[in-house]
N, C-alpha and C positions, 0 to 999 in steps of 0.2 A: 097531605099535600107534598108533592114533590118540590123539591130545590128548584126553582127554575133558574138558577145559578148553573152551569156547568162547567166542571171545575176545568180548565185550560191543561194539559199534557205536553202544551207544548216546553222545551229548554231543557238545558240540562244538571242534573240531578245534583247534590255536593259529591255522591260516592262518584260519579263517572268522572265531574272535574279533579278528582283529585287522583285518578288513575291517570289520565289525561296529562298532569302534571309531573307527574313521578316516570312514565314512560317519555316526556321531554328530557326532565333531569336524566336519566339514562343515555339519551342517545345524545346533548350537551358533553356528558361526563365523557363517550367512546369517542367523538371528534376533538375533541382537547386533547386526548391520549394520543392518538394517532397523528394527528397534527405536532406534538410535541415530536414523537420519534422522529417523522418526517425531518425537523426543522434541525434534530442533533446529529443526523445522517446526511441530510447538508452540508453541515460542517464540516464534515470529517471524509468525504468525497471530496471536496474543498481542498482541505489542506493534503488528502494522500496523491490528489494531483499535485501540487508544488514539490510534494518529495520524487513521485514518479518520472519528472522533469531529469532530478538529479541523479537518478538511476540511469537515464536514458542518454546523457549526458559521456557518463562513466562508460555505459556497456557500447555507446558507439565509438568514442573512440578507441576501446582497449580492444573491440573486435578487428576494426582495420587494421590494429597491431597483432595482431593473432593471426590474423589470415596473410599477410606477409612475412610472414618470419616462421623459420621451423627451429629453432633453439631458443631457447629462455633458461635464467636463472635466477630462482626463486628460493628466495632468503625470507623462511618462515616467522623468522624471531624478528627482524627487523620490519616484517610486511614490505617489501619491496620485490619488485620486478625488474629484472635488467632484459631485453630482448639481445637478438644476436644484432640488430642495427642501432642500438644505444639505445632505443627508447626504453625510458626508467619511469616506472610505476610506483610511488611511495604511498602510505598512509600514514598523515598525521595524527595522532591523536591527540596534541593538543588545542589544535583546530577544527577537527573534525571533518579532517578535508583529504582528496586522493589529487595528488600532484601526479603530470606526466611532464618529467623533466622538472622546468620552474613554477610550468600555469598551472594553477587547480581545475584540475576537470569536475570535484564534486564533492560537493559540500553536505553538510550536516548526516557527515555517516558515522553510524554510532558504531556500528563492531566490524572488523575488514581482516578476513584471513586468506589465505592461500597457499596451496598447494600440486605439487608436481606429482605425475605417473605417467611411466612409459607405457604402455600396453603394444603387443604384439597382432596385429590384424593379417590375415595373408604373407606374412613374412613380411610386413610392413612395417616398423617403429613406429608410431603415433605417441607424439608429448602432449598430454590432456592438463590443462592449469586448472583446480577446482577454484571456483573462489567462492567464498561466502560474506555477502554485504546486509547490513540492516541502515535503513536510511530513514529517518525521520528525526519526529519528537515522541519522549517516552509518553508525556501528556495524550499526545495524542495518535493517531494511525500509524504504523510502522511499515516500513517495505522492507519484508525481510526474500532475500533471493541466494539460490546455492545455483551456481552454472558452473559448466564442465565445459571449458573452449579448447579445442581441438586444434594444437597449431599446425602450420602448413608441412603437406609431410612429402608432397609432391616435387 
């Protein structure tokens, strides 16, 4: 006599639920990750904008002084700039700040050098000031920048 029971097929099995399972935990495990970086790169776009402020701060005004003036005198051991119309460039280092004159143009800059080259273009003198700035926090993001300003030779 046959079963007149027939056995139901329907639902799912313990092997599939627990493949089911472990393929959750996986794709759980790569959106926690990804979500992590995301949220630490955040941060640090965050804060390299408030240093980028301070760069931008520094390079606009020290351009408008560069592009009116064709002589400068650049005092590599004291980090200072003297232009041919008085304005004075200094780096504090125990502040961590670039004064033009009294006011501080820029704050939290960690290393600030500078240096003079004439170069010869067309029989033209050109005074190129290199400077090299890092602005930030070490904790965190740094803006480090080398610019060559070209002063006025016209």
């Amino acid at each position: 006599m046959k079963n007149k029971y027939i056995k139901s097929e329907k639902g799912v099995t313990l092997m599939t639920l627990t493949v089911y399972i472990i393929v959750m935990l996986i794709i759980v495990g790569i959106v926690t990750t990804i979500s992590t970086f995301f949220y630490g790169n955040l941060n640090i776009v965050r804060d390299s904008a408030k240093y980028a402020c301070e760069f931008d701060k520094f390079n606009s005004s020290f351009l408008s002084d560069v592009k009116s003036n064709k002589h400068a005198n650049v005092d590599s051991s004291n980090k200072t700039i003297i232009f041919e119309d008085g304005s004075t460039y200094k780096y504090n280092e125990s502040d961590e700040g670039i004064y033009r004159g009294k006011s501080k143009v820029s704050s939290h800059v960690k290393f600030f050098s500078i240096s003079k080259k004439t170069i010869v273009v067309n029989n033209v003198d050109k005074e190129i000031l290199s400077v090299n700035i890092v602005i930030g926090s070490p904790d965190k993001s740094l803006i480090n920048k080398q610019i060559d300003y070209t002063l006025k030779y016209w």
